[in-house]
C-alpha positions as CSV (number, residue, x, y, z in Angstrom):
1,X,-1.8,18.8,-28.8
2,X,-5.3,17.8,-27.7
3,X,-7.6,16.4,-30.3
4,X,-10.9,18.3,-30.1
5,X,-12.8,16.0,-31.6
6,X,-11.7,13.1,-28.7
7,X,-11.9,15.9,-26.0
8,X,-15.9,16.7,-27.2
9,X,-16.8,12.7,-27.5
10,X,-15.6,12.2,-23.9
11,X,-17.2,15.2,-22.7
12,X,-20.1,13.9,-24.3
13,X,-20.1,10.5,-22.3
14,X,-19.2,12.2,-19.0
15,X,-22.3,14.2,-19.8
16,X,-24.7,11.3,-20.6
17,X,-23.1,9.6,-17.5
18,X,-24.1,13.2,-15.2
19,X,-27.5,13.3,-17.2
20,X,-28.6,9.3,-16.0
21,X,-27.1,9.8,-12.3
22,X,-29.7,12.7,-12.1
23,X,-32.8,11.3,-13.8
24,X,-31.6,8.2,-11.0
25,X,-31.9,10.9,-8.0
26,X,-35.4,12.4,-9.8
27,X,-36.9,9.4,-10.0
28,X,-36.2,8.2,-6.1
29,X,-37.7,11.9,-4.8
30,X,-40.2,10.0,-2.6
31,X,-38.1,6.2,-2.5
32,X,-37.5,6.0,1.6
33,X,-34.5,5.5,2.9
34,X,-32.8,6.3,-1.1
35,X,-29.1,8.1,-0.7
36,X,-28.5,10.8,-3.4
37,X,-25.7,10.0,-5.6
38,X,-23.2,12.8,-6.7
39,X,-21.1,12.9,-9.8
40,X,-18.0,13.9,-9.6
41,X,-15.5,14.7,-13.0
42,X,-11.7,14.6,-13.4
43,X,-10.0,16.5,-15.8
44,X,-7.5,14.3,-18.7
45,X,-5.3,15.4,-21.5
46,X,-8.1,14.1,-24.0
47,X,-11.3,15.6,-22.3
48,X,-13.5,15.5,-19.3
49,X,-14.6,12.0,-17.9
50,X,-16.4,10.5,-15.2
51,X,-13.9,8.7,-12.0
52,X,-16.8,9.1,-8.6
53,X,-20.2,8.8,-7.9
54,X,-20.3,9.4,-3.9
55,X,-23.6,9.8,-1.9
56,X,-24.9,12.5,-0.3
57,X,-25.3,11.0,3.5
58,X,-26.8,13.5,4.6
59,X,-29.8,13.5,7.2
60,X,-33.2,12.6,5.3
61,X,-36.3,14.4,6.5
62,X,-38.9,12.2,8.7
63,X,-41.7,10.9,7.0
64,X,-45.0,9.0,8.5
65,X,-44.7,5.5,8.1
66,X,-46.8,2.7,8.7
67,X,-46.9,1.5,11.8
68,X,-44.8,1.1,15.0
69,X,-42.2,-1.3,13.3
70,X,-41.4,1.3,11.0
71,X,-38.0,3.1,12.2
72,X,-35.6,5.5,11.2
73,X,-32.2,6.3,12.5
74,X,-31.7,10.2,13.5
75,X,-28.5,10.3,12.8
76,X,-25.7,8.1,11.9
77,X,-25.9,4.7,11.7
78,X,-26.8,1.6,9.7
79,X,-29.6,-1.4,10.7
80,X,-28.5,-4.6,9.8
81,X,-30.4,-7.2,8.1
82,X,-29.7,-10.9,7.6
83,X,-30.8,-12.6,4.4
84,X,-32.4,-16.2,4.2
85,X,-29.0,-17.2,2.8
86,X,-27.2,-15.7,6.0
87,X,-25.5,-12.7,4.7
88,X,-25.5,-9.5,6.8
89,X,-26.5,-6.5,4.7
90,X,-27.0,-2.9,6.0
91,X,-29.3,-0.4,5.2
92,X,-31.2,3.2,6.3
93,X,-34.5,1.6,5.1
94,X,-36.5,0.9,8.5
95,X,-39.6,-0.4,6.8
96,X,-40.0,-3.2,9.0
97,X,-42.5,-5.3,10.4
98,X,-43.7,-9.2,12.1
99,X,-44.1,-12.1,9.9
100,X,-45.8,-15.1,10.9
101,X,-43.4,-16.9,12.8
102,X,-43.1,-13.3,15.3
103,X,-39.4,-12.3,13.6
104,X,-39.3,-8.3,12.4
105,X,-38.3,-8.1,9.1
106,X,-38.2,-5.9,5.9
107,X,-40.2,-6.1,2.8
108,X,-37.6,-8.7,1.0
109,X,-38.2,-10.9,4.6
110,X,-34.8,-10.3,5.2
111,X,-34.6,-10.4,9.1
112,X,-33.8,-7.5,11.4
113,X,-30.3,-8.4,13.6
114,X,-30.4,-7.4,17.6
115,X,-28.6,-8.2,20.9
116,X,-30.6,-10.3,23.2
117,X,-31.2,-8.4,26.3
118,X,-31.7,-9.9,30.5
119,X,-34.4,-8.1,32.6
120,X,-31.5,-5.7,33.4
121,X,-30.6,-4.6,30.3
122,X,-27.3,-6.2,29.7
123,X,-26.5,-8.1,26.4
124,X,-27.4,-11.7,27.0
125,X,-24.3,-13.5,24.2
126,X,-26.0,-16.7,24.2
127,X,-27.1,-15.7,20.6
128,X,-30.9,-17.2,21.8
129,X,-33.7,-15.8,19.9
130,X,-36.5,-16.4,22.6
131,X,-35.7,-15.5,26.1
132,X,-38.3,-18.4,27.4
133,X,-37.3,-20.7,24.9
134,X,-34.3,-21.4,27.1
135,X,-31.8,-22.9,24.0
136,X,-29.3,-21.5,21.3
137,X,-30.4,-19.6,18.5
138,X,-28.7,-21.2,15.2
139,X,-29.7,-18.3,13.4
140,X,-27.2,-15.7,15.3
141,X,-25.0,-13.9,12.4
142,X,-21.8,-11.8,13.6
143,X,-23.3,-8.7,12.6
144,X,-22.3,-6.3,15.2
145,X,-19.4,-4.0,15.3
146,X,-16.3,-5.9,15.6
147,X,-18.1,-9.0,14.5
148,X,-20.0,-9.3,17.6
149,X,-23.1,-11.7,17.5
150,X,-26.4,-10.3,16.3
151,X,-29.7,-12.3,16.6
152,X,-33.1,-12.0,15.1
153,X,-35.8,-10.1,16.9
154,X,-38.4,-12.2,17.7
155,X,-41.6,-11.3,19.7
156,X,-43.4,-14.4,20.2
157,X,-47.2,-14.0,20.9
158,X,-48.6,-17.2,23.1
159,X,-51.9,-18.2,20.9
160,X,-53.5,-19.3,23.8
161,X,-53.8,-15.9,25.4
162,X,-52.3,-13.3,22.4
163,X,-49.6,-11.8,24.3
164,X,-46.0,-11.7,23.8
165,X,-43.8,-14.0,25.1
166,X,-47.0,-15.0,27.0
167,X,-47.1,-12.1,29.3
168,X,-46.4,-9.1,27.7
169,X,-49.7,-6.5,26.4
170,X,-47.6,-4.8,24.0
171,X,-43.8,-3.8,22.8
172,X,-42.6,-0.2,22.1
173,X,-38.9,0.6,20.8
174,X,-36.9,2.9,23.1
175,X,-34.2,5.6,21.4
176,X,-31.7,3.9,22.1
177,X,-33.3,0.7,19.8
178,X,-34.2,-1.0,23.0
179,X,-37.2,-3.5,22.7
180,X,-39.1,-3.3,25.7
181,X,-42.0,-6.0,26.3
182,X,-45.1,-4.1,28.5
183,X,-47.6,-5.6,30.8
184,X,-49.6,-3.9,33.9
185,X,-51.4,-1.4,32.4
186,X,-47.4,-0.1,31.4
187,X,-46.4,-0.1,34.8
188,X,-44.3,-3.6,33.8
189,X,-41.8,-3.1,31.7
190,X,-38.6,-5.5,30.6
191,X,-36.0,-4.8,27.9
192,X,-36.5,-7.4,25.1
193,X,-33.8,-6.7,23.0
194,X,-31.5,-3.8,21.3
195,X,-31.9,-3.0,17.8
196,X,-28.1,-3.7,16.4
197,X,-27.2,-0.2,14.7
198,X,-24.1,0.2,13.3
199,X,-21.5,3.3,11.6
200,X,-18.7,2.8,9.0
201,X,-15.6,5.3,9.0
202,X,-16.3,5.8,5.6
203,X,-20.0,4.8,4.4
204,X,-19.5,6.4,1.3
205,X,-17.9,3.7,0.5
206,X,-20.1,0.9,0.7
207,X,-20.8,-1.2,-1.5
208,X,-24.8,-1.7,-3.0
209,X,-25.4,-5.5,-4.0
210,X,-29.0,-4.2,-4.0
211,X,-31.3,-1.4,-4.0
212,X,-30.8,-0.1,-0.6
213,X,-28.6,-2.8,0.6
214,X,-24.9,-2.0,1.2
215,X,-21.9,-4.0,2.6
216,X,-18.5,-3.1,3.6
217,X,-15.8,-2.7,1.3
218,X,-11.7,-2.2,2.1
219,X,-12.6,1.5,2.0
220,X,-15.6,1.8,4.3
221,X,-13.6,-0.2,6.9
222,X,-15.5,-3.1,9.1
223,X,-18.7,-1.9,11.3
224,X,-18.3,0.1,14.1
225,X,-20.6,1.5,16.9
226,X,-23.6,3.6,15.0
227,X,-24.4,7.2,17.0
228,X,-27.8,8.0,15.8
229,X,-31.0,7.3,18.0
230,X,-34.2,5.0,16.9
231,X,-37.2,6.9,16.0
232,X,-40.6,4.3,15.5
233,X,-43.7,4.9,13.5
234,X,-41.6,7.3,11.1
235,X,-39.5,6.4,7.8
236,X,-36.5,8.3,6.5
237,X,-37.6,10.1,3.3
238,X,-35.4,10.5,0.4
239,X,-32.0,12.8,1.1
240,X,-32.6,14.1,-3.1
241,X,-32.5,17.7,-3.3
242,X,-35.1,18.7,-6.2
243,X,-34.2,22.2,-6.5
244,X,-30.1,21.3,-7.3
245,X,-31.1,18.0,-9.1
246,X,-33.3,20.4,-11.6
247,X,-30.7,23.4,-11.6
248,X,-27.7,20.3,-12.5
249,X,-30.2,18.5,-15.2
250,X,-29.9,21.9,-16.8
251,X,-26.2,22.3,-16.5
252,X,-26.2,18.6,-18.1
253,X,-28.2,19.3,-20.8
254,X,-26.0,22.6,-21.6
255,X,-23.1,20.7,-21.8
256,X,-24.2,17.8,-23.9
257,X,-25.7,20.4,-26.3
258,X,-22.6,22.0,-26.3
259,X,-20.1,19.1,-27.3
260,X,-22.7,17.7,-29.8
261,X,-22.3,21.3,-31.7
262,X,-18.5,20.9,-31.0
263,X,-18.6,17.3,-32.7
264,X,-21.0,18.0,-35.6
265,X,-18.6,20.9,-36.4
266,X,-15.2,18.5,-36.1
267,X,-17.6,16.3,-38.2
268,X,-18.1,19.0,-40.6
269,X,-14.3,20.3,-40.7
270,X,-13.0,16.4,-41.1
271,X,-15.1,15.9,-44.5
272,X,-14.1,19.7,-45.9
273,X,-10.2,18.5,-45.1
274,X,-10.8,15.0,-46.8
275,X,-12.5,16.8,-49.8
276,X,-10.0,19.1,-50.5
277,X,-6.9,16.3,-50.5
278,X,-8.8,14.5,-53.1
């Protein structure tokens, strides 16, 4: 026989649990880049408890950003990020932009991971981080899908004449996350490097060391080859739906008004039942 008053006390916590993974989703409305997280219950012979939080990956709605290093990924897909320590990190966050040293990089200065390109196009694996530097890059990380080398993105500007790489006017970031360096006006232009973007089989199922920072877990399986294409000067808003979020808070709330009646009245009937035995 179930015990009513166990049955309303975990009821009670699966509703607190429901209640703080909405206020989580409220509060990151306008965060860029921020996954909604769903609650899930499981039904158990002594009441209703929590076992899944997914995320809602679903498409997040464009958003001006703040400059041409700002991306987003239409689609699916993941950029990948290296951290000063050399971990590889992935995330849906393209805030991005140069430091000092010419690297693209996120707010934390994590650096943004790439493919070295040759003046065709083709992936140069030499893991170099200049094309007219001429040596190895130490900084390479195996980033890619199937563990192929990344590299950091770095556009060089010469300080004797302010272009990049020494000849280039400008850069611009193709769809297909293609860094192309333009001289002439625009009528010159070389592919630089290529964005690494990358998909999981499962990406609900990443892991989030930090706030919009996953890895791969057993279940999201290793990185494979993202779909989506590379939009620049544009950010991908919050995926939070306020309208459900609201109409849930209020199912919540329901509920945990509900079981706190049910255990102030188990409450109630425990201390009549002691009374009358003594």
């Amino acid at each position: 026989m179930q015990d009513p008053y166990i049955t309303a006390l975990n009821t009670q916590k699966a509703a607190l649990g429901w209640l703080e993974t909405l206020s989580q989703n409220m509060s990151n409305m306008y965060t860029p880049g921020y996954r909604e997280m769903k609650t899930n219950f499981s039904d158990y012979v002594n009441g209703v408890q929590l076992f899944e939080i997914p995320r809602n990956e679903y498409q997040g709605k464009a958003m001006p950003g703040r400059g041409p290093n700002n991306l987003m990924i239409e689609g699916k897909g993941y950029f990948v990020v290296r951290k000063p320590d050399g971990k590889i990190l992935f995330t849906r966050l393209g805030d991005f932009d140069m430091n000092g040293e010419g690297n693209m990089v996120n707010a934390l200065g994590y650096t943004v991971q790439g493919y070295l390109l040759g003046e065709d196009g083709q992936e140069v694996n030499t893991g170099d981080s200049n094309p007219s530097s001429g040596g190895n890059n130490p900084n390479h990380s195996a980033g890619g899908p199937g563990h192929i080398p990344t590299t950091e993105i770095n556009l060089w500007v010469d300080p004797s004449n302010g272009k990049f790489f020494g000849k280039y006017d400008e850069y611009k970031i193709k769809s297909d996350g293609t860094v192309m360096g333009v001289a002439d006006k625009g009528k010159t232009q070389t592919p630089l490097y290529k964005i690494a973007m990358v998909n999981f089989i499962n990406p609900s199922a990443l892991a989030m060391p930090e706030d919009q920072m996953w890895e791969p877990t057993v279940l999201s399986g290793e990185p494979v080859e993202g779909s989506g294409e590379v939009r620049a000067h544009v950010l991908e808003s919050s995926n939070t739906g306020m309208r459900d979020n609201v109409n849930m808070l209020q199912q919540a709330k329901l509920q945990l008004d509900v079981t706190s009646k049910l255990i102030s009245t188990n409450k109630t009937l425990l201390e009549e039942a002691l009374r009358l035995i003594q």
